[in-house]
C-alpha positions, 0 to 999 in steps of 0.5 A: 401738204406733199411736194417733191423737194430738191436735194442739193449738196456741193450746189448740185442737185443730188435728187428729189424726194417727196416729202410732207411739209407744215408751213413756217412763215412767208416773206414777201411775196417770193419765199415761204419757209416749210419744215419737213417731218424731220424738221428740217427747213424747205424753201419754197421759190415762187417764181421758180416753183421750187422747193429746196431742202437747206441743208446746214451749210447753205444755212 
């Protein structure tokens, strides 16, 4: 699947990129982890409806 994803570095959105994602796992109802073509973890929000590239320092 393809999702527009948030870039945020310093807790400022830099930009948003398209990107294809693979899903990892779902916890509870709010959160599931993707990993995008680098392998890298995208966090998707289902309240907010928003998909968030974790860089490493947020990890």
């Amino acid at each position: 699947m393809y999702a527009e994803v948030q870039i945020i570095e310093g807790g400022k959105l830099v930009r948003t990129q398209k990107m294809k994602l693979k899903m990892v796992k779902e916890f509870g109802n709010d959160v599931i982890v993707y990993e995008n073509e680098d392998g890298r973890a995208v966090m998707y929000f289902k309240k907010k409806d928003e998909y968030i590239l974790i860089s490493v320092e947020m990890a």
